[in-house]
mmCIF file of the C-alpha atoms, coordinates in Angstrom:
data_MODEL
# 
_entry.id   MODEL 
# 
loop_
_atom_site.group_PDB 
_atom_site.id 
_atom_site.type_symbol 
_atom_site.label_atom_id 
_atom_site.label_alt_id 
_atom_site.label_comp_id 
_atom_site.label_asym_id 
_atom_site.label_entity_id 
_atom_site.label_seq_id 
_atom_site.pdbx_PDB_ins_code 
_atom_site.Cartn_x 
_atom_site.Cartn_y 
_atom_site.Cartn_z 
_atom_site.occupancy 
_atom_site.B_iso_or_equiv 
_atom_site.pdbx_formal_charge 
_atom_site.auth_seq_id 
_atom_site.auth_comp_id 
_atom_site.auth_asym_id 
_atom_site.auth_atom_id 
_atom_site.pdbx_PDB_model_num 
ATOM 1   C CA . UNK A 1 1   ? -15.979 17.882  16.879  1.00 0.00 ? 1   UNK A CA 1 
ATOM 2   C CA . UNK A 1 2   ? -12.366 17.725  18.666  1.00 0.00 ? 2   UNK A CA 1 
ATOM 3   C CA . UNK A 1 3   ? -9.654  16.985  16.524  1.00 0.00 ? 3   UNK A CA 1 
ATOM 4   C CA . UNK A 1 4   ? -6.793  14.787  17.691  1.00 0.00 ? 4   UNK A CA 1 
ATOM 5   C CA . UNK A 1 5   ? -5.041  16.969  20.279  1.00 0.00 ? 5   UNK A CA 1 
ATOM 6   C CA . UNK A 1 6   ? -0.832  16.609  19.843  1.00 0.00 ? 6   UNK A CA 1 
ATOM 7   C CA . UNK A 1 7   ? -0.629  15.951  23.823  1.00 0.00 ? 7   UNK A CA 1 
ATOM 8   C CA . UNK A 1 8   ? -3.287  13.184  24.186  1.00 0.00 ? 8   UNK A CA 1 
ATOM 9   C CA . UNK A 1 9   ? -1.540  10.383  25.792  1.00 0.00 ? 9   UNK A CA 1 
ATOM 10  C CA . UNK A 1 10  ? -2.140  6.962   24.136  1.00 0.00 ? 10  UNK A CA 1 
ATOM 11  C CA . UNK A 1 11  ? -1.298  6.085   21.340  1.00 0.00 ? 11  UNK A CA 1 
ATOM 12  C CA . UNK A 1 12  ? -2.961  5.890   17.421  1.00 0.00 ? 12  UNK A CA 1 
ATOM 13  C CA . UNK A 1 13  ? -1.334  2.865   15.317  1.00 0.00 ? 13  UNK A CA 1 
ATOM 14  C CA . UNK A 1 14  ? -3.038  2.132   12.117  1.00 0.00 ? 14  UNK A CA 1 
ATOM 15  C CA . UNK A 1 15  ? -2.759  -1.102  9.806   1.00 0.00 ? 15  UNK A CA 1 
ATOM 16  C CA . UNK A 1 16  ? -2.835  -0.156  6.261   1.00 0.00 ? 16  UNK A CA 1 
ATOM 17  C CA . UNK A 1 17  ? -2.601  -2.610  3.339   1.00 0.00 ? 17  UNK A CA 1 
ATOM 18  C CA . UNK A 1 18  ? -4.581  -4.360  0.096   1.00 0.00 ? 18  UNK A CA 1 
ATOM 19  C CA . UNK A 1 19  ? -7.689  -6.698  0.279   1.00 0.00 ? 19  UNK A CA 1 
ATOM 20  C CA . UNK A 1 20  ? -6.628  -10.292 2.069   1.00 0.00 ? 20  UNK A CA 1 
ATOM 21  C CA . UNK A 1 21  ? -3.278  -8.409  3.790   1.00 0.00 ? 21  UNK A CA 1 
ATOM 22  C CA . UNK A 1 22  ? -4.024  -9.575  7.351   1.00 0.00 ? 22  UNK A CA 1 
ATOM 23  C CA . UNK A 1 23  ? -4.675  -6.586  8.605   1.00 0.00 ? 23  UNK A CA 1 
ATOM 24  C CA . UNK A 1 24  ? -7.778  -7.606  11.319  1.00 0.00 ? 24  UNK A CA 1 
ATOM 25  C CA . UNK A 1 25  ? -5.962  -10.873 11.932  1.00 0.00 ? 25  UNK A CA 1 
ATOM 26  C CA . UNK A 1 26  ? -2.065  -8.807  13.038  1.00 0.00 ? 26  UNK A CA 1 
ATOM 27  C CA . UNK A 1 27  ? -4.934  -6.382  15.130  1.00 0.00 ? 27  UNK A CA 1 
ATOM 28  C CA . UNK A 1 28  ? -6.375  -8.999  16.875  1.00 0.00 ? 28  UNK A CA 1 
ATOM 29  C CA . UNK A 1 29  ? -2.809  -10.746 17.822  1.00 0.00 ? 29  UNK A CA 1 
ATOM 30  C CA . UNK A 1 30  ? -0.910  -7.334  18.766  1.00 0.00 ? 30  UNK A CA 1 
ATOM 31  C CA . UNK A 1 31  ? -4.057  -6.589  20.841  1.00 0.00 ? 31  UNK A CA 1 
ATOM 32  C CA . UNK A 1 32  ? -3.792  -9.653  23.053  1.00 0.00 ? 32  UNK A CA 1 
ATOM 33  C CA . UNK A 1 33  ? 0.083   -8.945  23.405  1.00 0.00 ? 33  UNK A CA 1 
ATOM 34  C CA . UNK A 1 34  ? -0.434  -5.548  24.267  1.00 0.00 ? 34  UNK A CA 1 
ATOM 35  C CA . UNK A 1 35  ? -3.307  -6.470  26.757  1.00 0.00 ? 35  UNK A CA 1 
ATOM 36  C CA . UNK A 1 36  ? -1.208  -9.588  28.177  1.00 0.00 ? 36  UNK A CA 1 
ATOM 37  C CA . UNK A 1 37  ? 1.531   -7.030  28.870  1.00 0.00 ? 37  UNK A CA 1 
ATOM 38  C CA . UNK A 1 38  ? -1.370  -4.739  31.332  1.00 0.00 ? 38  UNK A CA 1 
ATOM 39  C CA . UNK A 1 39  ? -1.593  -2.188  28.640  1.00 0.00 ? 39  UNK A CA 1 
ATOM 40  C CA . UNK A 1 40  ? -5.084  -0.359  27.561  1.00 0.00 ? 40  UNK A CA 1 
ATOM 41  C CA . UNK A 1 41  ? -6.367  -1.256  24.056  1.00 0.00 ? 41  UNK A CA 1 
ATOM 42  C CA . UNK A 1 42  ? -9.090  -0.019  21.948  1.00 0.00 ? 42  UNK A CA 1 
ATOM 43  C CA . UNK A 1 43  ? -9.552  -1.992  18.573  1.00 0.00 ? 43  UNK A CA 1 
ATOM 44  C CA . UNK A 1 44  ? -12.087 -0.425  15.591  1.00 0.00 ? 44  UNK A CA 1 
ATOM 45  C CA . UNK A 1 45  ? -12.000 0.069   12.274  1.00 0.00 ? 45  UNK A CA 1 
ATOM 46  C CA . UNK A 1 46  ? -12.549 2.526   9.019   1.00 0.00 ? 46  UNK A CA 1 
ATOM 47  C CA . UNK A 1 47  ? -15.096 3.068   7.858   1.00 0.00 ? 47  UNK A CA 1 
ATOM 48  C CA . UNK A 1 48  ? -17.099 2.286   11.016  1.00 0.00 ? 48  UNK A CA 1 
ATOM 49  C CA . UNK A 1 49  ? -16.504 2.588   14.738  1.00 0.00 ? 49  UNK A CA 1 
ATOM 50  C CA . UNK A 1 50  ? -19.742 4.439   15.660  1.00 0.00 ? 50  UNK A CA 1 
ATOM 51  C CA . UNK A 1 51  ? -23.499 3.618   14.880  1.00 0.00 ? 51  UNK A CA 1 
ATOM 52  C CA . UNK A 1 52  ? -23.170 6.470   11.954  1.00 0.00 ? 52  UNK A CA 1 
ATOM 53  C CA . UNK A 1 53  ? -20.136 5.324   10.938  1.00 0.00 ? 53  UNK A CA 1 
ATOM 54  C CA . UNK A 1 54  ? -20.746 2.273   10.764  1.00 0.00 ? 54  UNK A CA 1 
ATOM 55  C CA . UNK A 1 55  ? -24.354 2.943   8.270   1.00 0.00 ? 55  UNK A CA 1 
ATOM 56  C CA . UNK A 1 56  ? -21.425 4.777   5.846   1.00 0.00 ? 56  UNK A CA 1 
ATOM 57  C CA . UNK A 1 57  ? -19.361 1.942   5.831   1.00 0.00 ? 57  UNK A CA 1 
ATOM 58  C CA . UNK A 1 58  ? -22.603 -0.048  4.602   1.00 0.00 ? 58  UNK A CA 1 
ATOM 59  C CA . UNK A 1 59  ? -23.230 1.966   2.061   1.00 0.00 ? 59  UNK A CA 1 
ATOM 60  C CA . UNK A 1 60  ? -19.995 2.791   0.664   1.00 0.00 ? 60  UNK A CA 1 
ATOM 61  C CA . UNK A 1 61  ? -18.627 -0.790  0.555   1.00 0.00 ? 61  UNK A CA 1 
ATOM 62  C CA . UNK A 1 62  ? -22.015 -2.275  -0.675  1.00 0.00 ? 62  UNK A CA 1 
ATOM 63  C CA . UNK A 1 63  ? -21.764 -3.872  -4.410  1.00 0.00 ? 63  UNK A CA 1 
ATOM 64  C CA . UNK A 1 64  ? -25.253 -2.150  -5.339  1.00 0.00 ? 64  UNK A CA 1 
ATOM 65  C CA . UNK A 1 65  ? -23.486 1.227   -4.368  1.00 0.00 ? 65  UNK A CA 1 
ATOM 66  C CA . UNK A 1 66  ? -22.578 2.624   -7.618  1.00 0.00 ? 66  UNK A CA 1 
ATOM 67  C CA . UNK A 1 67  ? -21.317 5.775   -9.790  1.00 0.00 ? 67  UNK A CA 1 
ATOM 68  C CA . UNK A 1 68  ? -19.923 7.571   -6.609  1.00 0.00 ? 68  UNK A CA 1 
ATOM 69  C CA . UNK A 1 69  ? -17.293 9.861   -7.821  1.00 0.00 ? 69  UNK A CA 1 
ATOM 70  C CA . UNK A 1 70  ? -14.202 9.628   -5.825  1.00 0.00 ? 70  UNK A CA 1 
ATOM 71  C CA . UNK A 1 71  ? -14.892 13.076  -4.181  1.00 0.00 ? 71  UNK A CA 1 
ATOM 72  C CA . UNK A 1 72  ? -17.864 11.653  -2.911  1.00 0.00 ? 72  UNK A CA 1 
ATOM 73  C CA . UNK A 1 73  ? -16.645 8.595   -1.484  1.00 0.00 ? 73  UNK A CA 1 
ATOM 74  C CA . UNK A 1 74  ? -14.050 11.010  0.165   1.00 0.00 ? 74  UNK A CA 1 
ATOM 75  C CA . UNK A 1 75  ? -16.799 12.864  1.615   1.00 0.00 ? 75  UNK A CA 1 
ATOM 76  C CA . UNK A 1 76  ? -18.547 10.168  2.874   1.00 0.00 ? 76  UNK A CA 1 
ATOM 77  C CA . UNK A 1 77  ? -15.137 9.019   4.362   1.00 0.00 ? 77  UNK A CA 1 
ATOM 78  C CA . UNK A 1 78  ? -14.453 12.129  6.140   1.00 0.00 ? 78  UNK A CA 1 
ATOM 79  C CA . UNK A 1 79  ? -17.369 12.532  7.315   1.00 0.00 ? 79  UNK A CA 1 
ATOM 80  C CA . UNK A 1 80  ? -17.574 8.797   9.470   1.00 0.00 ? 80  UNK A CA 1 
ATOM 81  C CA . UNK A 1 81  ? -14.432 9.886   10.338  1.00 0.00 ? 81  UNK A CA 1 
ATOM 82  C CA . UNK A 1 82  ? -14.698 12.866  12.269  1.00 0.00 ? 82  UNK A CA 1 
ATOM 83  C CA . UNK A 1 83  ? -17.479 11.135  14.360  1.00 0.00 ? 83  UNK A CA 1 
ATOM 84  C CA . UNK A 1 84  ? -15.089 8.188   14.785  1.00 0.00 ? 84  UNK A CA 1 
ATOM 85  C CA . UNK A 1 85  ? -12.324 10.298  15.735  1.00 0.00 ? 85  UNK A CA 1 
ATOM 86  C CA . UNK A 1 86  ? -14.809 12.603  17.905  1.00 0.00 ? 86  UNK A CA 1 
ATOM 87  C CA . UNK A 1 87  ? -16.539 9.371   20.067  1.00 0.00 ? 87  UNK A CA 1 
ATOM 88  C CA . UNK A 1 88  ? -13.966 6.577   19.256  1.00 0.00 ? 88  UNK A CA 1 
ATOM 89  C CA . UNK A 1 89  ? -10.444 7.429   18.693  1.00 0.00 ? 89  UNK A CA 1 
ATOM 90  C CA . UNK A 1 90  ? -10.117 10.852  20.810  1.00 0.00 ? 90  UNK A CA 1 
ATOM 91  C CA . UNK A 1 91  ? -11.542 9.630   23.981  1.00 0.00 ? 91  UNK A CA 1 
ATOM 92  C CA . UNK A 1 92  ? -9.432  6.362   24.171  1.00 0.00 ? 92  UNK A CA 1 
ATOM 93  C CA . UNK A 1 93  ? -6.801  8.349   23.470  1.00 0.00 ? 93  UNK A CA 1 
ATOM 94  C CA . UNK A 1 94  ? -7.387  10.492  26.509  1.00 0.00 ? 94  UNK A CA 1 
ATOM 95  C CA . UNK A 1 95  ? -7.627  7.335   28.769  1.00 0.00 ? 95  UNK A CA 1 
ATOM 96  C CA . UNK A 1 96  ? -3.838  6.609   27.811  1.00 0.00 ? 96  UNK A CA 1 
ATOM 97  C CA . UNK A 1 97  ? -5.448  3.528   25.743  1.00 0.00 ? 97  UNK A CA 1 
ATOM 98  C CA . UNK A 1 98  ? -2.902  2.000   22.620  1.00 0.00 ? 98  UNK A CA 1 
ATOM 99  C CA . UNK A 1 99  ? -5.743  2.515   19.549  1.00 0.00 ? 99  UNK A CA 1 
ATOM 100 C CA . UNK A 1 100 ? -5.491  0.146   16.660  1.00 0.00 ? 100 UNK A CA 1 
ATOM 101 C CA . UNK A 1 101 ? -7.223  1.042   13.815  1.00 0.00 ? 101 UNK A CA 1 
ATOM 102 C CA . UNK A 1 102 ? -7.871  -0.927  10.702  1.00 0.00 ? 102 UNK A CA 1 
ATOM 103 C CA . UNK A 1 103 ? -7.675  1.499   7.992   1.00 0.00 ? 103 UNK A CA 1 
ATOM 104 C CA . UNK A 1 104 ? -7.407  5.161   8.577   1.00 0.00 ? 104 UNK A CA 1 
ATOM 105 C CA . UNK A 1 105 ? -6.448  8.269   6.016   1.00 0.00 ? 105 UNK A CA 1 
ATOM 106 C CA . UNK A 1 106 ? -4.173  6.620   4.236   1.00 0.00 ? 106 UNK A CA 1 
ATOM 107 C CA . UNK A 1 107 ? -6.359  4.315   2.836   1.00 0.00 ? 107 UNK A CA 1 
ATOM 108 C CA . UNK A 1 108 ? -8.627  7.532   1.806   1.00 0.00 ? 108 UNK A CA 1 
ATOM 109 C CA . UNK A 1 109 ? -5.061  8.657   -0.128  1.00 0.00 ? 109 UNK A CA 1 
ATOM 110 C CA . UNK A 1 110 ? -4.511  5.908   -1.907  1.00 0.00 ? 110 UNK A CA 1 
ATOM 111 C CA . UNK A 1 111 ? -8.459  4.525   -2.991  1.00 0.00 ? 111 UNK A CA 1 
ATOM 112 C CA . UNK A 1 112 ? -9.525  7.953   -3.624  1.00 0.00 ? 112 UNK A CA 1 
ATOM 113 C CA . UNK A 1 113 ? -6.712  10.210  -3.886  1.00 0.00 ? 113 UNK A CA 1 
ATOM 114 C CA . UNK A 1 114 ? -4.188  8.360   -5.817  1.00 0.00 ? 114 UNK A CA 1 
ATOM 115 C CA . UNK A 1 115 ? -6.409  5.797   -7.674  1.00 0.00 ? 115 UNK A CA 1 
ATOM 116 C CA . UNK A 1 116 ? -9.653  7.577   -7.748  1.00 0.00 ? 116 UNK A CA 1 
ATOM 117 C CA . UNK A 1 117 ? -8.003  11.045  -8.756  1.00 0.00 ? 117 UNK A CA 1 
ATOM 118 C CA . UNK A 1 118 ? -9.444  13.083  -6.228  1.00 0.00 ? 118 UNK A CA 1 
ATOM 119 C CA . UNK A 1 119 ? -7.466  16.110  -5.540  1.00 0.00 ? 119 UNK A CA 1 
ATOM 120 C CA . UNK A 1 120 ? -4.642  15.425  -2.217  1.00 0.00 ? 120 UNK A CA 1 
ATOM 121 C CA . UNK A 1 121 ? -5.328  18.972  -1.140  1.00 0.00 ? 121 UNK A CA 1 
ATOM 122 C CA . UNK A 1 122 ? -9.122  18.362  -0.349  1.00 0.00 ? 122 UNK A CA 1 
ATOM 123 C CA . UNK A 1 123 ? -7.545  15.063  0.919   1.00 0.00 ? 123 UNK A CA 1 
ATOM 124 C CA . UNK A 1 124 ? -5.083  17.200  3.453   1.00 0.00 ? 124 UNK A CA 1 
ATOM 125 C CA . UNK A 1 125 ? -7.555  19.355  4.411   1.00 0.00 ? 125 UNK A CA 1 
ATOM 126 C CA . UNK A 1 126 ? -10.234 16.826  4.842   1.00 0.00 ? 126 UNK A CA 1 
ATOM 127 C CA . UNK A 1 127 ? -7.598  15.084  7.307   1.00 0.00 ? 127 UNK A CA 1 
ATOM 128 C CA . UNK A 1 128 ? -6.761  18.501  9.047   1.00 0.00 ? 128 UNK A CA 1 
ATOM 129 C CA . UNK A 1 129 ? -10.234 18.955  9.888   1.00 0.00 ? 129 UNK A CA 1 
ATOM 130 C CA . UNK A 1 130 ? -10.500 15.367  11.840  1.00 0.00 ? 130 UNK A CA 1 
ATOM 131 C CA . UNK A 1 131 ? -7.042  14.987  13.287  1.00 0.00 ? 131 UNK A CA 1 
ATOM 132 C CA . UNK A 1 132 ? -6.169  18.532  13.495  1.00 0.00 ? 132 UNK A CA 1 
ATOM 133 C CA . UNK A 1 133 ? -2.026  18.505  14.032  1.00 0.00 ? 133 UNK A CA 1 
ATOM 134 C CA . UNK A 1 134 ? -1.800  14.854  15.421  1.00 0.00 ? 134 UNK A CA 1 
ATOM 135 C CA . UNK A 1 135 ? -1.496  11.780  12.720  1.00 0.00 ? 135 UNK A CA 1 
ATOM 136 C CA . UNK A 1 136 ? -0.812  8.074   13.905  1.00 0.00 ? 136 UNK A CA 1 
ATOM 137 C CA . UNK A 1 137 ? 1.647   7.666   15.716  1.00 0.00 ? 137 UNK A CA 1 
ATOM 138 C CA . UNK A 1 138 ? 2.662   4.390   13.860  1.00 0.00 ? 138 UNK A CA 1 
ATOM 139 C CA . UNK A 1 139 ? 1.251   3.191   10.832  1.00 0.00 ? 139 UNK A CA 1 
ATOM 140 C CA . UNK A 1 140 ? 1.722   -0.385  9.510   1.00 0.00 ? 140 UNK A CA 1 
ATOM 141 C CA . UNK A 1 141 ? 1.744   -1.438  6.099   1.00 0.00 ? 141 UNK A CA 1 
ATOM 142 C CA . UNK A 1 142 ? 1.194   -4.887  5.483   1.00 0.00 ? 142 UNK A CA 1 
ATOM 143 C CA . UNK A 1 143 ? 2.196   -5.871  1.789   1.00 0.00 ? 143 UNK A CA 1 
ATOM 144 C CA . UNK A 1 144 ? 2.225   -8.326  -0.100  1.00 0.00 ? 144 UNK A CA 1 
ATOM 145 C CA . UNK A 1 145 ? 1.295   -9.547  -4.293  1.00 0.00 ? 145 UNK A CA 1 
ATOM 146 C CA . UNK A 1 146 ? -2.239  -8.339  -5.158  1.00 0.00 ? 146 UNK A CA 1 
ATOM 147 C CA . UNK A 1 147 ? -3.006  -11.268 -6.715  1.00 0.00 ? 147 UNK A CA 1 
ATOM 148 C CA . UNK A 1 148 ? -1.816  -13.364 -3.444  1.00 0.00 ? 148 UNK A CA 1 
ATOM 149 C CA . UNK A 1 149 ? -3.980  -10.769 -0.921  1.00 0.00 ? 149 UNK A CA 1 
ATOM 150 C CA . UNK A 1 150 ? -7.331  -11.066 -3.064  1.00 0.00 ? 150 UNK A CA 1 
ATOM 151 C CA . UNK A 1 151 ? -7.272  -14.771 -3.027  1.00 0.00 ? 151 UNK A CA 1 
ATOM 152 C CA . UNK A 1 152 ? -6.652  -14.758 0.662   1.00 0.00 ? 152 UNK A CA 1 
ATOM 153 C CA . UNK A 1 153 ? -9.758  -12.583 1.004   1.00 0.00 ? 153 UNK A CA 1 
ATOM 154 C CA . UNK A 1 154 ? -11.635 -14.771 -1.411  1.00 0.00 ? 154 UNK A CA 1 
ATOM 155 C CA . UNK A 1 155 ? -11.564 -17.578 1.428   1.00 0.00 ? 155 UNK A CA 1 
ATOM 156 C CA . UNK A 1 156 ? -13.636 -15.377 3.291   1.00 0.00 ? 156 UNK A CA 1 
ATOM 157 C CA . UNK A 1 157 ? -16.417 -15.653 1.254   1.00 0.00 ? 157 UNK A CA 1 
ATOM 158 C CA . UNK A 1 158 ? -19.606 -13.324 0.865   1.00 0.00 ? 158 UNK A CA 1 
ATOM 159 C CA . UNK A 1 159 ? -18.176 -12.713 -2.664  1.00 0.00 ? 159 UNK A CA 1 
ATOM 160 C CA . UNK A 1 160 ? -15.788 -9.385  -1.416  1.00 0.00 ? 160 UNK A CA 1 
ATOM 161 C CA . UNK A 1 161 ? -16.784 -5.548  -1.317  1.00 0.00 ? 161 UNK A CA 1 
ATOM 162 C CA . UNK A 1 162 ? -17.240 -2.745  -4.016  1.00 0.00 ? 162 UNK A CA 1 
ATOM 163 C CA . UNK A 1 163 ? -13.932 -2.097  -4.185  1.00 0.00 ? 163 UNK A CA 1 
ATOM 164 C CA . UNK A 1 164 ? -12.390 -5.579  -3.452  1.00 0.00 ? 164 UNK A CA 1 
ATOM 165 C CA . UNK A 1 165 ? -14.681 -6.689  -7.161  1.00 0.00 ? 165 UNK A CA 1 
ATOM 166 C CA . UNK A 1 166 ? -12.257 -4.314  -8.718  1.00 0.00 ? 166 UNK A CA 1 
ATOM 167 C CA . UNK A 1 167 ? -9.385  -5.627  -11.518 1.00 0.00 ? 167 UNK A CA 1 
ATOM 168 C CA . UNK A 1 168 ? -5.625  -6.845  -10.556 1.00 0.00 ? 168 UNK A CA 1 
ATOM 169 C CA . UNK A 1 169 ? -4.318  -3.822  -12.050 1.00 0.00 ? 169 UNK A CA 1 
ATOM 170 C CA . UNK A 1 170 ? -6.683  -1.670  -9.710  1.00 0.00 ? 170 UNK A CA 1 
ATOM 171 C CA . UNK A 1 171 ? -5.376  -3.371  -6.729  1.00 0.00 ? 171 UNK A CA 1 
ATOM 172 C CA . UNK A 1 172 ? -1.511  -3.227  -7.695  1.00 0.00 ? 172 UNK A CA 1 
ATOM 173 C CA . UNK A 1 173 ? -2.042  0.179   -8.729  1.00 0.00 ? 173 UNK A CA 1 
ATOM 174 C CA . UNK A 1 174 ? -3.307  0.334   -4.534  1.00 0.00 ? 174 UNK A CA 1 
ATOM 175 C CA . UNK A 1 175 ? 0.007   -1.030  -3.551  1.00 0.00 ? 175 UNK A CA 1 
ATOM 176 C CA . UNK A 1 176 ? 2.431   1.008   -5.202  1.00 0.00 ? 176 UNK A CA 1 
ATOM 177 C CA . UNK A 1 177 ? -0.102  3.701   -3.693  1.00 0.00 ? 177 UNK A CA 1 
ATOM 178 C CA . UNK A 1 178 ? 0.747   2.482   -0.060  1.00 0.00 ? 178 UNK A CA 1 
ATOM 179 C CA . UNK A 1 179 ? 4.254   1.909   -1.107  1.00 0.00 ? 179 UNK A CA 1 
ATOM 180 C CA . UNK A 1 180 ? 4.537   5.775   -1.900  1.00 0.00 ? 180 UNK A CA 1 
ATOM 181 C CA . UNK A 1 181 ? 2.833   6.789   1.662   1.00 0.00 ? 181 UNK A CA 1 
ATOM 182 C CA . UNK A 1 182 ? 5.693   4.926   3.245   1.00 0.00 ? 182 UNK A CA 1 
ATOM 183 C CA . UNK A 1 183 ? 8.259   6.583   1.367   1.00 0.00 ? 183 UNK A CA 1 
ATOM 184 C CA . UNK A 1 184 ? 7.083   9.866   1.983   1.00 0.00 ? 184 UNK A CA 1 
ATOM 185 C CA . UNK A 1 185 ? 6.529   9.121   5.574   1.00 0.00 ? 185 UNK A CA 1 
ATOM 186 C CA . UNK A 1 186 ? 9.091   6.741   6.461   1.00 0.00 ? 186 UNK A CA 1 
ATOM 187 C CA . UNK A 1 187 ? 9.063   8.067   10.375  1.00 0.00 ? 187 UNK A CA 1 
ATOM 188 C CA . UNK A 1 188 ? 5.648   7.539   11.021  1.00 0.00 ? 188 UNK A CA 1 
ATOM 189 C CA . UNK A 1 189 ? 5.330   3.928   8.376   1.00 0.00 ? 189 UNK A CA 1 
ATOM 190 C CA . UNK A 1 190 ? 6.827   0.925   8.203   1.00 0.00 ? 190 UNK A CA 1 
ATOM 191 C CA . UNK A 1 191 ? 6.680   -1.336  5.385   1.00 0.00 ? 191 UNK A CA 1 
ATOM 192 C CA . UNK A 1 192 ? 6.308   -5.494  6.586   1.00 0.00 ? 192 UNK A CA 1 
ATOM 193 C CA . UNK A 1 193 ? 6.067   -8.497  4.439   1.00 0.00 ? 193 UNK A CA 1 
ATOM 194 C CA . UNK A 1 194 ? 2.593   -10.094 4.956   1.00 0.00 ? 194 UNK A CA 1 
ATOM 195 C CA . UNK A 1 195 ? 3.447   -12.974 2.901   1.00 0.00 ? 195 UNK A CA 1 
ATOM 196 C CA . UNK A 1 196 ? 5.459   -14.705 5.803   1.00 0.00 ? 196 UNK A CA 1 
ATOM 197 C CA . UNK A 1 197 ? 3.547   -16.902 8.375   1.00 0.00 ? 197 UNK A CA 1 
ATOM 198 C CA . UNK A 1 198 ? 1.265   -15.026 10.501  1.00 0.00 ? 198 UNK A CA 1 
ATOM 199 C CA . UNK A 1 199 ? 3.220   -15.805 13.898  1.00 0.00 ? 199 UNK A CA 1 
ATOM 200 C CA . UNK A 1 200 ? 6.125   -14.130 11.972  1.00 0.00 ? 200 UNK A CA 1 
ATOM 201 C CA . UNK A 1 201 ? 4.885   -11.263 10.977  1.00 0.00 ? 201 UNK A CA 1 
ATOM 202 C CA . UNK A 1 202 ? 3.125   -11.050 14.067  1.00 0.00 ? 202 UNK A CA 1 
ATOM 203 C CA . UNK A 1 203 ? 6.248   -11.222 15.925  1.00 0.00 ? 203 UNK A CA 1 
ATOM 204 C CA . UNK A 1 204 ? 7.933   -8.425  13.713  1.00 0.00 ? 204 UNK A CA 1 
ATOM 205 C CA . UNK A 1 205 ? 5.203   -6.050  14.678  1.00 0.00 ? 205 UNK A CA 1 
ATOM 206 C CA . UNK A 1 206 ? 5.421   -6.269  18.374  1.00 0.00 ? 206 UNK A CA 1 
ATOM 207 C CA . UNK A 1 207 ? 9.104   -6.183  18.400  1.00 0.00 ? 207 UNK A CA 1 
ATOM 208 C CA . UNK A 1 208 ? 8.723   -2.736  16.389  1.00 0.00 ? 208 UNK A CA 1 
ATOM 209 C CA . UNK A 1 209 ? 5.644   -1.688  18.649  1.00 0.00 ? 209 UNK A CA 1 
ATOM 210 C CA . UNK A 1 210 ? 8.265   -2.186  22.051  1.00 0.00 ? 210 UNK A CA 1 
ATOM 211 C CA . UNK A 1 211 ? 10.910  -0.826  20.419  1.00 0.00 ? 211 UNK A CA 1 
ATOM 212 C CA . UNK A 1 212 ? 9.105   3.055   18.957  1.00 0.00 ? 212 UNK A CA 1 
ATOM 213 C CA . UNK A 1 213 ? 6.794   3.242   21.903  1.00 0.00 ? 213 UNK A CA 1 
ATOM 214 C CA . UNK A 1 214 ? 9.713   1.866   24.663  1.00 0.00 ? 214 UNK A CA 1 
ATOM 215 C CA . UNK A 1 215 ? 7.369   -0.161  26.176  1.00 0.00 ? 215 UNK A CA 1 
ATOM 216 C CA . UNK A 1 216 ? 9.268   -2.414  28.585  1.00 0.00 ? 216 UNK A CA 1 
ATOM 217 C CA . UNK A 1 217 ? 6.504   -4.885  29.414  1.00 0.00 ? 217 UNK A CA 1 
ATOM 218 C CA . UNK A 1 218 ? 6.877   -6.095  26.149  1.00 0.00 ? 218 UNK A CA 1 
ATOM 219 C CA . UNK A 1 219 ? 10.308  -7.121  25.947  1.00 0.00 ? 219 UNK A CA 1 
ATOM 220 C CA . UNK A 1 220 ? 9.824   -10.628 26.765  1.00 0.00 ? 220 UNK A CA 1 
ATOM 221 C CA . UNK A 1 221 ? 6.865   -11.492 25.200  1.00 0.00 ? 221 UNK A CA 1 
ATOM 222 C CA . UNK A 1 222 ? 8.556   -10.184 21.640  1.00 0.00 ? 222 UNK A CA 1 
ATOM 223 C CA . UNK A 1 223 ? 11.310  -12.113 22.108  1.00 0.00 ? 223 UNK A CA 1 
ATOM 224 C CA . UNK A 1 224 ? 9.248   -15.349 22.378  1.00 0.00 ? 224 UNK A CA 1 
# 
């Protein structure tokens, strides 16, 4: 396995957030700016990414899944993660590509570490073991009411995920969660309100994506 090497030259944004936050929809819409612009892209996801990955991300978000502690489900985490940084992330990294992930370790701190009680020093090492030195370059966090995301991600139908079944207080409990990362990390995050129009928020993120990375192709398309 080959952690995330510090001089790999793309770049590793991730889109963090609650259930119904717009996270694959803001992907999807920086990824045709970015690729309108002549840049590289590589869009995936966590859990999933690879064919192994992917069979975790079945298991651990299925509804008959039940009584995994949260040190399990961290386990199970890591591990699709090191083959998704390993055969996904590192190699489109390499290739100078702009990766944008939906979902990555901080998700993992705030379902398992800070809501699930699982201890943030397994977490840390956990992520030291797939990443190595290197952590996203950029990481958005799309937020908005709990109670507004989960009926957004109600319209989706299929009746929601394990962990999207869970109480309001479990899912504002998430937010202050991602809240916290941001604090912590305010560098590498950056807080947006999802509860605006999508073309605004949208809009935000591209402007903030030209602006850290200096990426001069993109001037004109984020001021449209």
């Amino acid at each position: 396995m080959n952690a995330l090497g510090p001089h790999a030259p793309g770049r590793l944004i991730t889109f963090e957030g609650g259930e119904g936050a717009g996270k694959s929809t803001q992907i999807r819409l920086l990824a045709q700016a970015l690729e309108r612009a002549g840049l590289p892209v590589a869009v995936t996801r966590e859990p999933g990414g690879t064919p192994f990955a992917e069979r975790l991300r079945e298991l651990l978000l299925d509804r008959k899944t039940q009584d995994l502690s949260p040190l399990s489900e961290a386990l199970l985490f890591a591990a699709a993660r090191i083959d998704h940084v390993d055969k996904v992330i590192l190699p489109a990294l390499r290739e100078g590509a702009f990766v944008l992930c939906d979902r990555f370790t901080d998700s993992t701190r705030a379902y398992q570490g800070a809501m699930g009680g699982a201890d943030m020093r397994l977490l840390e090492l956990l992520e030291r073991i797939a990443l190595g030195e290197r952590q996203p370059d950029l990481t958005i966090i799309l937020d908005l009411p709990p109670a507004e995301g989960l009926a957004r991600a109600s319209h989706r139908g299929g009746g929601g995920d394990r962990f999207e079944a869970r109480e309001l207080a479990y899912h504002e409990g998430l937010r202050r969660a991602f809240l916290d990362v941001a604090r912590r990390e305010p560098i590498r995050c950056r807080v947006i309100d999802s509860t605006r129009p999508k073309a605004e928020v949208a809009a935000e993120i591209l402007r903030l994506v030209s602006s850290r990375f200096h990426a001069p192709l993109l001037d004109g398309l984020a001021a449209r």
